[in-house]
N, CA, C and O atoms as a GROMACS GRO file, in nm:
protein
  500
    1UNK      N    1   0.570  -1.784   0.648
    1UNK     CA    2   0.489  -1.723   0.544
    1UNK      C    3   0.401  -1.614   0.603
    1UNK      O    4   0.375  -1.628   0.723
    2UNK      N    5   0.346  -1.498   0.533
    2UNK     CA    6   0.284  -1.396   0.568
    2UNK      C    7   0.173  -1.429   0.468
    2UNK      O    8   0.200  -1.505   0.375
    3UNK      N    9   0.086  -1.392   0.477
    3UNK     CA   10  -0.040  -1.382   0.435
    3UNK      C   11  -0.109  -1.277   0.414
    3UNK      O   12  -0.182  -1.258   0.511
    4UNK      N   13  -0.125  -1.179   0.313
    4UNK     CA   14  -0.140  -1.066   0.290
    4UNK      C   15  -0.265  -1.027   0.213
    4UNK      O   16  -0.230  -0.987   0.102
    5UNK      N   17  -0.398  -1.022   0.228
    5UNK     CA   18  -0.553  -0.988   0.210
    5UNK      C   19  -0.570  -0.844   0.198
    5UNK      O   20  -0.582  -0.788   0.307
    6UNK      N   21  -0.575  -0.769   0.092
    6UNK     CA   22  -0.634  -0.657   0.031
    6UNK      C   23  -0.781  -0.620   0.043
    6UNK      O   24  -0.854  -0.716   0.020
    7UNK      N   25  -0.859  -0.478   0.080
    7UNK     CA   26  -0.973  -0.450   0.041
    7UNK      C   27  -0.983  -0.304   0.071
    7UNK      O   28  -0.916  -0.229   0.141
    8UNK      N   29  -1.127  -0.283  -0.033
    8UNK     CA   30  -1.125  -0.143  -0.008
    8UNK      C   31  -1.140  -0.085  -0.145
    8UNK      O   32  -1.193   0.026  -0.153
    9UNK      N   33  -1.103  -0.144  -0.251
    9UNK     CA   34  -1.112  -0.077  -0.369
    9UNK      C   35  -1.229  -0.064  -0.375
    9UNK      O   36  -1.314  -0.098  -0.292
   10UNK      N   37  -1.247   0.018  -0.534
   10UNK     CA   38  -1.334   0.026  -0.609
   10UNK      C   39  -1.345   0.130  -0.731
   10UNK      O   40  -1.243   0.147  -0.798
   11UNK      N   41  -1.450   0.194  -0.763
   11UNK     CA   42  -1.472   0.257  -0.852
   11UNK      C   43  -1.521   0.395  -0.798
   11UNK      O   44  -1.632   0.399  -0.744
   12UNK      N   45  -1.445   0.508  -0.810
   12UNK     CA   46  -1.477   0.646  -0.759
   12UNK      C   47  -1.454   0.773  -0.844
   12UNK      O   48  -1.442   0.734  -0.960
   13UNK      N   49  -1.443   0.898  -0.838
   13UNK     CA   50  -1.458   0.981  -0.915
   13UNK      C   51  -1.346   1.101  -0.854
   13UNK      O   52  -1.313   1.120  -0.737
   14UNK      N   53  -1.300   1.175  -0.984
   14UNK     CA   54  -1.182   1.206  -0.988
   14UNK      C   55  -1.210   1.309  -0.816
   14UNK      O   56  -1.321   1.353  -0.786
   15UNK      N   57  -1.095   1.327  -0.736
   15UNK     CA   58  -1.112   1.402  -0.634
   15UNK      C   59  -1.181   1.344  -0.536
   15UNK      O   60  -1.175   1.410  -0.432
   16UNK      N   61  -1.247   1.242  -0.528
   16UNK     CA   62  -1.296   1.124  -0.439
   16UNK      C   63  -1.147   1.105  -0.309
   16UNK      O   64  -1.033   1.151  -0.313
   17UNK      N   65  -1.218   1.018  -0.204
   17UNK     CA   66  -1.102   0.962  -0.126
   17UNK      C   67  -1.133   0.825  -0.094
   17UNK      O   68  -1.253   0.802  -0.078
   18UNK      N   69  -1.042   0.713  -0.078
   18UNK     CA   70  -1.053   0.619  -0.043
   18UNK      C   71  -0.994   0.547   0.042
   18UNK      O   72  -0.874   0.574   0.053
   19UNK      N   73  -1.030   0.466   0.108
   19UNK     CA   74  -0.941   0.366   0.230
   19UNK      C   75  -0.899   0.237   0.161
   19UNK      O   76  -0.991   0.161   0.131
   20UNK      N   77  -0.764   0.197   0.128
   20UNK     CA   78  -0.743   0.088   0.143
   20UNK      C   79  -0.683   0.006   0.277
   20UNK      O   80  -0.607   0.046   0.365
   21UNK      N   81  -0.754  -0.137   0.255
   21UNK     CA   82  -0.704  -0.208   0.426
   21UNK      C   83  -0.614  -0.369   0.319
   21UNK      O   84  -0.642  -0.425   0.213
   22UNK      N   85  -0.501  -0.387   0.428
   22UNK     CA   86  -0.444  -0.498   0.420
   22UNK      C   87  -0.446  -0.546   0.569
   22UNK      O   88  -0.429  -0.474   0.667
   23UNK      N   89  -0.471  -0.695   0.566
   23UNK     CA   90  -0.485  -0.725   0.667
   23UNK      C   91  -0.361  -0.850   0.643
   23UNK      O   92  -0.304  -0.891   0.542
   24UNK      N   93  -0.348  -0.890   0.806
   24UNK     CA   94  -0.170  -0.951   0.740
   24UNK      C   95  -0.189  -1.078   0.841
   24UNK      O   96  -0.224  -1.054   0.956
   25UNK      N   97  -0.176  -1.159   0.816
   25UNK     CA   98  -0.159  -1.340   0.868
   25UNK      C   99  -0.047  -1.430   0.919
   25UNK      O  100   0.028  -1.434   0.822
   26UNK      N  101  -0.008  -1.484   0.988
   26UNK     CA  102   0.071  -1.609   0.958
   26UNK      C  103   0.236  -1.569   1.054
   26UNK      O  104   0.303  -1.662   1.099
   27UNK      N  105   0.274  -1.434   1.070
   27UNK     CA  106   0.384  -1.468   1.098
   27UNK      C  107   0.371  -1.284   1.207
   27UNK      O  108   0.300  -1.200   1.152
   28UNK      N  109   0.434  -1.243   1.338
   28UNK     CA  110   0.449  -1.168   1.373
   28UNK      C  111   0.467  -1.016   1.294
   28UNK      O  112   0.579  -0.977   1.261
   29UNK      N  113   0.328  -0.925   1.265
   29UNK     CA  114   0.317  -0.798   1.236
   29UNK      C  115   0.396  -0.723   1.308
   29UNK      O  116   0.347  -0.612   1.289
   30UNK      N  117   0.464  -0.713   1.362
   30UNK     CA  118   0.537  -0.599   1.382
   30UNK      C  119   0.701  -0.637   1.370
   30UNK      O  120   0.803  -0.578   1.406
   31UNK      N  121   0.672  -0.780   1.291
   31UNK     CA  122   0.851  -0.757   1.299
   31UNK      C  123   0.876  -0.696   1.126
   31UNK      O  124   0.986  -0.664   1.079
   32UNK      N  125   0.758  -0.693   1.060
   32UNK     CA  126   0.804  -0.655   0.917
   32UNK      C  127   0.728  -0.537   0.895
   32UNK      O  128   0.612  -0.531   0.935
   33UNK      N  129   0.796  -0.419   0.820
   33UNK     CA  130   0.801  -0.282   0.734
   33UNK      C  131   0.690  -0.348   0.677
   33UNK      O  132   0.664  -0.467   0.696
   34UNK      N  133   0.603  -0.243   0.582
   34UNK     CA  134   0.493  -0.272   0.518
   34UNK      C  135   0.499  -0.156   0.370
   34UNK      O  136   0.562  -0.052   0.388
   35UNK      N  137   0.454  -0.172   0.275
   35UNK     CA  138   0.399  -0.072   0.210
   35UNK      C  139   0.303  -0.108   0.088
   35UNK      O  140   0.227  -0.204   0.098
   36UNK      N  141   0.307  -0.036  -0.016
   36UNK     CA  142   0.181  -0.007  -0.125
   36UNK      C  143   0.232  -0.011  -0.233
   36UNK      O  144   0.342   0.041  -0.250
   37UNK      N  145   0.187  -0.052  -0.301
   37UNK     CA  146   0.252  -0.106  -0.465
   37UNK      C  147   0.132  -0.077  -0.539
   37UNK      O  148   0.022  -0.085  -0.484
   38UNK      N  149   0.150  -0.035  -0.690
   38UNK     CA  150   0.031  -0.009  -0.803
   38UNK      C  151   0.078  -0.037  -0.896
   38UNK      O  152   0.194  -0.004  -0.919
   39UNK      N  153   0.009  -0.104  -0.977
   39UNK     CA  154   0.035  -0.134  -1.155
   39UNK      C  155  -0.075  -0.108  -1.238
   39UNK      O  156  -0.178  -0.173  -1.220
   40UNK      N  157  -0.069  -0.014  -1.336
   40UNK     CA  158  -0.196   0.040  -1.422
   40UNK      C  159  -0.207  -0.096  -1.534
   40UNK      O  160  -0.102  -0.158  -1.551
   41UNK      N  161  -0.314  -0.136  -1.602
   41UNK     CA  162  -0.266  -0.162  -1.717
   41UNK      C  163  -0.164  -0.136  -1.810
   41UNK      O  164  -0.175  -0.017  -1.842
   42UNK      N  165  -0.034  -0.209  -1.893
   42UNK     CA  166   0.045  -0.185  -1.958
   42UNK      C  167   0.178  -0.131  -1.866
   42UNK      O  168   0.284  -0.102  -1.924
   43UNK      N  169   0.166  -0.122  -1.750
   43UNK     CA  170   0.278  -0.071  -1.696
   43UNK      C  171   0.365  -0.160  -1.577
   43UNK      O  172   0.356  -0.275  -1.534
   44UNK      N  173   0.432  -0.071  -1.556
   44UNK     CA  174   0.513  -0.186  -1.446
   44UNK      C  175   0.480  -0.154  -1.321
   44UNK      O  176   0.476  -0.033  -1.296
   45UNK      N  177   0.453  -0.231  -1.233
   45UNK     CA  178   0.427  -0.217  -1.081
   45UNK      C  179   0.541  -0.091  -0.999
   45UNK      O  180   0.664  -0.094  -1.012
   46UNK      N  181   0.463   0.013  -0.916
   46UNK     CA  182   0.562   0.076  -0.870
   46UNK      C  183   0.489   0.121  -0.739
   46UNK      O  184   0.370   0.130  -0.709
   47UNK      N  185   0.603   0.147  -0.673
   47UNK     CA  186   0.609   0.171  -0.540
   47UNK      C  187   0.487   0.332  -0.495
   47UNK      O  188   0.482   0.436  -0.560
   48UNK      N  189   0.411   0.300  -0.376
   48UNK     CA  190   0.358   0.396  -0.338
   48UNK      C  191   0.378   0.434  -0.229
   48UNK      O  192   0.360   0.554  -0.206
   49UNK      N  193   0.413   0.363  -0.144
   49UNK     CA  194   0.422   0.412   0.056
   49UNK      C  195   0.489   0.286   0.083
   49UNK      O  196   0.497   0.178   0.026
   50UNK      N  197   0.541   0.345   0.207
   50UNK     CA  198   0.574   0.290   0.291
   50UNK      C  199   0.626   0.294   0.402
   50UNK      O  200   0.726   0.365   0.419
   51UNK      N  201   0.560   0.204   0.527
   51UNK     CA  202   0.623   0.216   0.689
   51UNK      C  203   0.664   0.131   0.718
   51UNK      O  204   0.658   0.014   0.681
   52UNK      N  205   0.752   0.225   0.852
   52UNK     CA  206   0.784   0.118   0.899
   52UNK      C  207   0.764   0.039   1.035
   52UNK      O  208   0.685   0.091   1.114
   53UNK      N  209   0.824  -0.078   1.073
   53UNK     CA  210   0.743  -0.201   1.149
   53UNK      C  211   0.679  -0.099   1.281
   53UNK      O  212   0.565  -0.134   1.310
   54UNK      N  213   0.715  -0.021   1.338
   54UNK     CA  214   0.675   0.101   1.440
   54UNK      C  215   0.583   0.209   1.384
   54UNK      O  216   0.552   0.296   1.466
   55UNK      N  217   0.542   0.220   1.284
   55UNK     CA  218   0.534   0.310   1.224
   55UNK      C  219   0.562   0.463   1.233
   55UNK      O  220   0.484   0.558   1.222
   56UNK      N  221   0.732   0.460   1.262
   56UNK     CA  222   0.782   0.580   1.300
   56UNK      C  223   0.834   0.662   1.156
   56UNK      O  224   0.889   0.771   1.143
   57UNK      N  225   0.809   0.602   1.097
   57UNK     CA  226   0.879   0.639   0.986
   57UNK      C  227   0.760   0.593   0.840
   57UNK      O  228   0.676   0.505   0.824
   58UNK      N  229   0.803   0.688   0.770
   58UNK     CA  230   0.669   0.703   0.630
   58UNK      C  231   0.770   0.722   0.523
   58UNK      O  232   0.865   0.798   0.540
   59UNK      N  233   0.750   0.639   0.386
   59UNK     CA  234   0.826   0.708   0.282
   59UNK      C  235   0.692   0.691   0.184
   59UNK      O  236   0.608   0.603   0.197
   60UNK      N  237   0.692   0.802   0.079
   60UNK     CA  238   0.581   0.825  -0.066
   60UNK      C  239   0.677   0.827  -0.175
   60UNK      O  240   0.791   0.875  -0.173
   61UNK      N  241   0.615   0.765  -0.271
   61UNK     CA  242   0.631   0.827  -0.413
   61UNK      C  243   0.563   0.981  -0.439
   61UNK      O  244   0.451   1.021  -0.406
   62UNK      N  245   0.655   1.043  -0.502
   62UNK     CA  246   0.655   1.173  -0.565
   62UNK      C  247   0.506   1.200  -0.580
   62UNK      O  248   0.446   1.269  -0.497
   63UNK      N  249   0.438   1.140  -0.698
   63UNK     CA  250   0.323   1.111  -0.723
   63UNK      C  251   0.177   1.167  -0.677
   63UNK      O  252   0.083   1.242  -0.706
   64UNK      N  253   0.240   1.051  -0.560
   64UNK     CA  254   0.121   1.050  -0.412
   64UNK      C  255   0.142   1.149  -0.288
   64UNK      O  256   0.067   1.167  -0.192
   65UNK      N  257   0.236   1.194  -0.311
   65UNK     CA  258   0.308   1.272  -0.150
   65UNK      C  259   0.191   1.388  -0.136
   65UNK      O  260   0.138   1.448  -0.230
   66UNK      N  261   0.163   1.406   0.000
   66UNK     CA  262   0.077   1.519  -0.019
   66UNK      C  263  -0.131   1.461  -0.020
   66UNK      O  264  -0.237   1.513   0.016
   67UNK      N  265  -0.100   1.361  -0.070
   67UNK     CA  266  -0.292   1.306  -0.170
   67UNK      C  267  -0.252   1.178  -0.057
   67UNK      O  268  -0.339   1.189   0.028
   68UNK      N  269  -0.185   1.092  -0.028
   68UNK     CA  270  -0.202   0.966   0.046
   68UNK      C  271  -0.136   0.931   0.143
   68UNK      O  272  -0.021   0.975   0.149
   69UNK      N  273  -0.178   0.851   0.239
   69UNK     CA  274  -0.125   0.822   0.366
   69UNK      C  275  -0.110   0.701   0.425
   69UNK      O  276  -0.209   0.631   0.443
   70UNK      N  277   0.030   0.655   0.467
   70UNK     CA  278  -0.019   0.498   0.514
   70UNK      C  279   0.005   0.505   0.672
   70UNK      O  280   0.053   0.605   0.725
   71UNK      N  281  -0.031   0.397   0.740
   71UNK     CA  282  -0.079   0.400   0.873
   71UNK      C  283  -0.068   0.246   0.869
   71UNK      O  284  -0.057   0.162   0.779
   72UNK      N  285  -0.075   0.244   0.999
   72UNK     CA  286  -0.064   0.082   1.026
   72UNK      C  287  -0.058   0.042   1.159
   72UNK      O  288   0.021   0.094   1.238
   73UNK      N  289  -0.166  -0.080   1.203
   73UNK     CA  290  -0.196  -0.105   1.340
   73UNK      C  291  -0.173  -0.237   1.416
   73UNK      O  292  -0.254  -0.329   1.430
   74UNK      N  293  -0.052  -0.229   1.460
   74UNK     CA  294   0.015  -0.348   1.474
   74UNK      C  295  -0.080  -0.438   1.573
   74UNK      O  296  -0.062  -0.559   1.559
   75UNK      N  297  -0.176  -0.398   1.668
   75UNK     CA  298  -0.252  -0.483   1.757
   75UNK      C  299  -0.350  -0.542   1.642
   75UNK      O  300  -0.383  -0.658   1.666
   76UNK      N  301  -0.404  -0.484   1.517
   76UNK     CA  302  -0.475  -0.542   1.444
   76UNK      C  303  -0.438  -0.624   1.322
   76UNK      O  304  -0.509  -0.695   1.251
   77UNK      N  305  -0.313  -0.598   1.315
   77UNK     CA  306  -0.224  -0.645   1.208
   77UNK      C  307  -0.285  -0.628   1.064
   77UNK      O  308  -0.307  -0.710   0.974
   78UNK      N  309  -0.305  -0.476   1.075
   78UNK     CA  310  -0.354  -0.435   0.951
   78UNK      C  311  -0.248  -0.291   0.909
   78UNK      O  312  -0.185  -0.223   0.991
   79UNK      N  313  -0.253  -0.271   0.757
   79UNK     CA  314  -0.182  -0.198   0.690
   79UNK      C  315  -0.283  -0.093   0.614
   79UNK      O  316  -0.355  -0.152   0.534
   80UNK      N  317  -0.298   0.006   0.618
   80UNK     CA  318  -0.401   0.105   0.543
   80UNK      C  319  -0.351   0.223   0.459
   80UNK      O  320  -0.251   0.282   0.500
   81UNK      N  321  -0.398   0.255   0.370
   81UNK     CA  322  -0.380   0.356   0.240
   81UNK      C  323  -0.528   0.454   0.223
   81UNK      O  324  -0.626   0.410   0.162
   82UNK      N  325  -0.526   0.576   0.279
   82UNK     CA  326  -0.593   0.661   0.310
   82UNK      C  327  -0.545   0.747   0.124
   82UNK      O  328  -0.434   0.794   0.099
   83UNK      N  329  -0.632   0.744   0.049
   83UNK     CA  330  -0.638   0.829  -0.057
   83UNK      C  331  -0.678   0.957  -0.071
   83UNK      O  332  -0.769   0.939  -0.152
   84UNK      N  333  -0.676   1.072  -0.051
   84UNK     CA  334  -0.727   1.166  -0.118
   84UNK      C  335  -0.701   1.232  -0.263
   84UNK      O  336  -0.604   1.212  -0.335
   85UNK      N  337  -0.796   1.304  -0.284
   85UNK     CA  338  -0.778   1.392  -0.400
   85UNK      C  339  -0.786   1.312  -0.498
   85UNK      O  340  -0.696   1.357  -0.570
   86UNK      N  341  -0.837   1.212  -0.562
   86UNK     CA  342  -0.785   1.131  -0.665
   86UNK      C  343  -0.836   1.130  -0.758
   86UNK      O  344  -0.952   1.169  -0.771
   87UNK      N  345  -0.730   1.066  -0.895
   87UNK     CA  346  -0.682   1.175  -1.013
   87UNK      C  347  -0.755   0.994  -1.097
   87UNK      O  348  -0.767   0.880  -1.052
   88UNK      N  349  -0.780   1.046  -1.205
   88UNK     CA  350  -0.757   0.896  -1.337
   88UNK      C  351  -0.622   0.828  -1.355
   88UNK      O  352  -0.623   0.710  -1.389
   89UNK      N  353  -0.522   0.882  -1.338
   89UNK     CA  354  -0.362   0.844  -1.332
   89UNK      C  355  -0.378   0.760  -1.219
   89UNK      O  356  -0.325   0.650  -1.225
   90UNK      N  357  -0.445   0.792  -1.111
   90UNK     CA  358  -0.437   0.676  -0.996
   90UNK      C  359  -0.479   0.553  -1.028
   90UNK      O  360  -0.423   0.464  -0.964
   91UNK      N  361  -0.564   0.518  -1.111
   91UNK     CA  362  -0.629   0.386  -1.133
   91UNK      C  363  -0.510   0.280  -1.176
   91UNK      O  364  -0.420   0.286  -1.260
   92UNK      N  365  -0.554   0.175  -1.074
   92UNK     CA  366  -0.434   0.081  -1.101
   92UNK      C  367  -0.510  -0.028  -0.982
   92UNK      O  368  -0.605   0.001  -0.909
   93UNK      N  369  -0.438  -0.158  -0.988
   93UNK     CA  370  -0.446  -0.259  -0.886
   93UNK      C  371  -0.364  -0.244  -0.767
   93UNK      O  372  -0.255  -0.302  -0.770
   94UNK      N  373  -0.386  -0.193  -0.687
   94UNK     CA  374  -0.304  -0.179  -0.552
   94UNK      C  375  -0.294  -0.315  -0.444
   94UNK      O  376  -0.395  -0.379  -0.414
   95UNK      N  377  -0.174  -0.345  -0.399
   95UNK     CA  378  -0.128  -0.446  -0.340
   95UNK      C  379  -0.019  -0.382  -0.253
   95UNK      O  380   0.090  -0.332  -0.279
   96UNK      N  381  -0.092  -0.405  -0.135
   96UNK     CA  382   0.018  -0.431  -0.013
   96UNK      C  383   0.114  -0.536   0.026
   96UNK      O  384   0.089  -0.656   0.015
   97UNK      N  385   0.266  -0.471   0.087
   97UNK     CA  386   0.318  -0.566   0.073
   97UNK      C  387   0.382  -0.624   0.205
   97UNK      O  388   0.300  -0.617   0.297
   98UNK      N  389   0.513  -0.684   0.247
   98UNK     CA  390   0.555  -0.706   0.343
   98UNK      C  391   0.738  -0.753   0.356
   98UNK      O  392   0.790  -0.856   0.314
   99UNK      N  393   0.796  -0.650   0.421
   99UNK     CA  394   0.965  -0.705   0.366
   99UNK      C  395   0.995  -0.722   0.565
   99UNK      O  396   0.936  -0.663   0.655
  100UNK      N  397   1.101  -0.820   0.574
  100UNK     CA  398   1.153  -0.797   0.755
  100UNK      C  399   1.197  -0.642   0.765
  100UNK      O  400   1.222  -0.579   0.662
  101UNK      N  401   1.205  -0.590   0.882
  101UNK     CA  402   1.173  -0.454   0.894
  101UNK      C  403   1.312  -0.389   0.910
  101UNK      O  404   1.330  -0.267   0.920
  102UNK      N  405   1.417  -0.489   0.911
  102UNK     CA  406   1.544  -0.437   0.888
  102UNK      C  407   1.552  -0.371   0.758
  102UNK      O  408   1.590  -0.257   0.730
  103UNK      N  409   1.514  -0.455   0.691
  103UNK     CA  410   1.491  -0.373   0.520
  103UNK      C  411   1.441  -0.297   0.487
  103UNK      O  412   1.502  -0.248   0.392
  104UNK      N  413   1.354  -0.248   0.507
  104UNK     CA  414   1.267  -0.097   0.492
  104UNK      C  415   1.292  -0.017   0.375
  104UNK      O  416   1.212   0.022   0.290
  105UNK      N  417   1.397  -0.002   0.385
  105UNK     CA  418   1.500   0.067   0.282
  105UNK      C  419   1.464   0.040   0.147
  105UNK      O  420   1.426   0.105   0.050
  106UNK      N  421   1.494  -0.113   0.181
  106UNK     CA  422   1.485  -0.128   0.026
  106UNK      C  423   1.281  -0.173  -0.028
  106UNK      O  424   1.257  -0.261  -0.110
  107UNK      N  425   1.193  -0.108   0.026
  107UNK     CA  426   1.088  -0.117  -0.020
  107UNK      C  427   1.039  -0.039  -0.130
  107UNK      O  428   0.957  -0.093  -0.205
  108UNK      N  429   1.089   0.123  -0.161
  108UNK     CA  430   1.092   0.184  -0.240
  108UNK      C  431   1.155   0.158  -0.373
  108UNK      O  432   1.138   0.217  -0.479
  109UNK      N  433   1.244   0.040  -0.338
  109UNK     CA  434   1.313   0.011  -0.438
  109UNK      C  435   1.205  -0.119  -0.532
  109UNK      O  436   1.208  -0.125  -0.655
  110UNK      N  437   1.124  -0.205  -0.454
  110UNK     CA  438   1.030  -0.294  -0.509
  110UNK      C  439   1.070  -0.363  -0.456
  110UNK      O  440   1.040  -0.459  -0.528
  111UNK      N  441   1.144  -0.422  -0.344
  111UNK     CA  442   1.183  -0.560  -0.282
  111UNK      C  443   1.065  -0.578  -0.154
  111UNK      O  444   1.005  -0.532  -0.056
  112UNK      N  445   1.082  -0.650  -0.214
  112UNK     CA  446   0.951  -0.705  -0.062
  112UNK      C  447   0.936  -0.866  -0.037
  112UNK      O  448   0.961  -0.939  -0.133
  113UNK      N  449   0.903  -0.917   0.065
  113UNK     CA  450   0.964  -1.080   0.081
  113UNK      C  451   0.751  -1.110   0.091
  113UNK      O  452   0.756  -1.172   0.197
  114UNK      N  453   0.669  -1.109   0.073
  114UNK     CA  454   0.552  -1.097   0.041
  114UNK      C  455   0.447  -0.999  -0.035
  114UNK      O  456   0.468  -0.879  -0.049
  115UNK      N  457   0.365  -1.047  -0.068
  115UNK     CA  458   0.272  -0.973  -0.164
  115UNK      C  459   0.168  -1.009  -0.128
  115UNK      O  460   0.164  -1.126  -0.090
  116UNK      N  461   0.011  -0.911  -0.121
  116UNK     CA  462  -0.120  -1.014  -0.144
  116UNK      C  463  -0.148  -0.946  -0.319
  116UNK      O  464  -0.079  -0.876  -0.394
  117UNK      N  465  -0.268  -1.001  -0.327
  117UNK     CA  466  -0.306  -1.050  -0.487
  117UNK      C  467  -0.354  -0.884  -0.530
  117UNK      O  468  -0.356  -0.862  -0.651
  118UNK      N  469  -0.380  -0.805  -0.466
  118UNK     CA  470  -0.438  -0.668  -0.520
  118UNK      C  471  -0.581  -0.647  -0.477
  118UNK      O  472  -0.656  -0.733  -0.432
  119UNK      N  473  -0.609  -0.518  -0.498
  119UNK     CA  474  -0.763  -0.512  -0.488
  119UNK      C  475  -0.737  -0.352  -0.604
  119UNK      O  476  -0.656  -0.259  -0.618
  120UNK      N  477  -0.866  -0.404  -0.663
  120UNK     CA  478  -0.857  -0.267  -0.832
  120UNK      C  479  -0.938  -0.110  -0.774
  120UNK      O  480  -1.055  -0.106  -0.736
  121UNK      N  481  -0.856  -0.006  -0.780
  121UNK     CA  482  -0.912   0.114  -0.782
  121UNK      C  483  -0.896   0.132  -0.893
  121UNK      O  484  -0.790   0.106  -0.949
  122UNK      N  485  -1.047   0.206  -0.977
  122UNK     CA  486  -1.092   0.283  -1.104
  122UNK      C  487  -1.136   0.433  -1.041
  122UNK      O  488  -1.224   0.456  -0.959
  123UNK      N  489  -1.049   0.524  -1.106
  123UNK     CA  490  -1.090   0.638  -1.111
  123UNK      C  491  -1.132   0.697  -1.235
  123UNK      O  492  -1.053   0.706  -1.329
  124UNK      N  493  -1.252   0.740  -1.244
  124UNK     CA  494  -1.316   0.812  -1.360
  124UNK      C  495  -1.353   0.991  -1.351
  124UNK      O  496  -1.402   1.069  -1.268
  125UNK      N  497  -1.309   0.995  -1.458
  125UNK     CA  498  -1.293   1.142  -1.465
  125UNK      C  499  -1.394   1.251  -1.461
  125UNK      O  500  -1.358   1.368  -1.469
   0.00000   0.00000   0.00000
């Protein structure tokens, strides 16, 4: 089992930047890919970033490409989401996730073999 702890949200203003941190538990950080998931009210959870277990490699949603950044520090076994520029469309519950790092691939797609519970960014306009 992985163990996956969110923080960092909150409430900020449009063009603001923010840090999100996942911090990760229970089973060897560097053998699993990592990324960022968001669900607004009324909508369906979708993919935002993602690296991989080296972090040699970065994939974004359309969206975000350009405004956010993920990073990740395998001696600390933490996962981070560097925000800029941010819009009211961003507001959503963000949750980091965790798939084995052979898979990577399919993280963009929404597969992931862990989740933690979210932490809520509100952007106001």
């Amino acid at each position: 089992q992985v163990q996956l702890v969110e923080s960092g949200g909150g409430l900020v203003q449009a063009g603001d930047s923010l840090r999100l941190s996942c911090v990760a538990s229970g089973r060897t950080f560097s053998d699993y890919a990592m990324g960022w998931f968001r669900q607004a009210p009324g909508k369906e959870r979708e993919f935002v970033a993602a690296i991989t277990w080296n972090g040699g490699s970065r994939n974004y949603a359309g969206s975000v490409k350009g405004r956010f950044a993920i990073f990740r520090d395998n001696v600390q076994s933490m996962v981070y989401l560097h925000m800029n520029n941010l819009k009211p469309e961003d507001t959503a519950v963000y949750s980091c996730a965790a798939v084995y790092r052979d898979d990577y691939e399919l993280i963009s797609a929404g597969r992931a073999d862990y989740w933690g519970q979210g932490t809520q960014v509100t952007v106001s306009s």
